[in-house]
C-alpha positions, 0 to 999 in steps of 0.5 A: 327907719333907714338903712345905707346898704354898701355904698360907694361913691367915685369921683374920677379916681377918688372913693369918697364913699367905700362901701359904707354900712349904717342904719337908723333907728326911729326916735334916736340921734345918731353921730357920725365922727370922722376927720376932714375928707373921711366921707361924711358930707358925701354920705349925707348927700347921698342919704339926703337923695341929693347925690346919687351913689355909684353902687349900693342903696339907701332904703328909707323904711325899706323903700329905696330912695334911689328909686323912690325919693319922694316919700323921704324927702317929704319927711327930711329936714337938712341942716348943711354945713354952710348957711342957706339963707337970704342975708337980705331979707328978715328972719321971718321972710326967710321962714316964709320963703322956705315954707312956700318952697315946702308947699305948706299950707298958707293958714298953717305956714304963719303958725308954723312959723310962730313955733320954729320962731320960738324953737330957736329963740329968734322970736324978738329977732324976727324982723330984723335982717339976716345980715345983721346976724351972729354966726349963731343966730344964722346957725339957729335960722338955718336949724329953723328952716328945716324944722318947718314942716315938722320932718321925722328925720333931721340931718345935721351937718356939723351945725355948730361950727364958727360960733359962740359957747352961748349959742352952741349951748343953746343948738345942742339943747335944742336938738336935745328937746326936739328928740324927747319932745317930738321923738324927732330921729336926728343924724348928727355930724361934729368935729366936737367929740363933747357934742357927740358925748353929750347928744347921741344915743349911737356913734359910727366913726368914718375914715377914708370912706369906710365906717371903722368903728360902729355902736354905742358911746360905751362900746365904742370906749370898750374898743380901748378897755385894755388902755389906760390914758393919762393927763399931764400937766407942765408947769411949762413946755418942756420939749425933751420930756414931750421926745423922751415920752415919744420914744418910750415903747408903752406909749400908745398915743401921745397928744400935746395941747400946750402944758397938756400931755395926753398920753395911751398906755397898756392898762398892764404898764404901771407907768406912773412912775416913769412919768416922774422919773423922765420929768426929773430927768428933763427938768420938767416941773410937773403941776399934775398927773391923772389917770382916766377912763379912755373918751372918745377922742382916744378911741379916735386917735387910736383908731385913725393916728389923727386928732378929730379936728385935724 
């Protein structure tokens, strides 16, 4: 359905955008991971035709909308990082602005509305102004909005952010619905790895303005199948256990999240025993210890040393 071809794109002496490499299929959600400044706005605004690369291509059923862009933008629905709405009109206003900015049809613009209405739950909210809204409310609007024309292929450019667990839940199963009911093809973009875990059917992880890792949520984890990833839990924070594990030479990657030490080893070190060992030697009273599966994170912070929301 759409292809990026080698692009690039400079600012002065930035490459935001380094020869990056992506396709996708029609009827599948996408996610494109990557920490702050990796590239990723850069790419969608290229891939969205609104900026334009300074080499390579990006091809949208095999016509370059380089060259062409009308045929995806008729098609395209964007949902930005930050919200696009008038704060001082009416949901509905909001809808029927942006759907005579799409040039929808005026006897279809009223119906159109009604079922974005309903897609995002703002139907008893549609008279009220955009102002008085939650973050999440605004965020289901904006989904809304670029949902009017009944696009085939939506990018969403972290659509989730700043906003409660009620309403995120509500966007996620809303991306869910709208890929299984109307085989709608979604770029997704997140700092949350849970979303990308829960949604997409393939994930690219982008650093410095190259893709550096590419394929489904189980490939991607199989980067790390010779890793084995340990969660322990302190009754405490015990800084000398945190050095002592930091300066064992098995460990791969460490992560401390309060009492939570996330630590990579080679699956061939029996390291158990290690953790008890310098737990006991630093006074540490240790609440748990697990052994699991590498996730996603993991493979992030083996493949980029920085932890996702960075």
């Amino acid at each position: 359905m759409l292809e990026v071809i080698d692009l690039k794109k400079q600012f002065k002496h930035t490459k935001a955008v380094d020869g990056v490499n992506l396709f996708i299929e029609q009827g599948e959600i996408v996610g494109l991971l990557g920490p702050n400044g990796a590239g990723k706005s850069t790419t969608i605004s290229i891939m969205s035709s609104l900026t334009k690369p300074s080499d390579g291509d990006v091809r949208f059923y095999n016509e370059s909308i380089i060259q062409r862009p009308q045929q995806l933008r008729e098609q395209l629905g964007v949902v930005p990082q930050e919200i696009a709405l008038y704060l001082n009109l009416t949901a509905r206003e909001n809808l029927l602005f942006f759907g005579k900015v799409y040039r929808i049809d005026k006897k279809q613009l009223e119906k159109k509305i009604d079922e974005v209405l309903e897609i995002i739950g703002l139907v008893e909210k549609q008279h009220e102004l955009v102002k008085t809204f939650s973050g999440g409310m605004k965020r289901r609007l904006n989904i809304g909005v670029a949902l009017l024309h009944q696009p085939s292929l939506v990018f969403m450019d972290e659509p989730t952010v700043g906003i409660d667990p009620q309403s995120r839940n509500y966007i996620l199963d809303t991306v869910k619905r709208l890929n299984k009911e109307s085989n709608t093809t979604i770029l997704y973009t997140s700092h949350y790895m849970e979303e990308v875990e829960y949604l997409c059917d393939r994930i690219y992880i982008m650093d410095q303005g190259h893709i550096i890792a590419a394929g489904s949520k189980e490939e991607i984890k199989n980067i790390l199948s010779a890793e084995q990833t340990f969660v322990v839990e302190t009754a405490a924070d015990h800084d000398d256990f945190i050095e002592k594990l930091e300066a064992n030479p098995s460990v791969r990657q460490l992560k401390v999240q309060e009492t939570t030490v996330t630590i990579l080893i080679p699956n061939e070190v029996e390291f158990f025993q290690t953790i008890i060992q310098l737990a006991q030697q630093t006074g540490t009273e240790l609440k748990s210890v697990q052994v699991q599966k590498p996730s996603l994170e993991d493979v992030f912070l083996h493949l980029t040393g920085r932890a996702l929301r960075d």
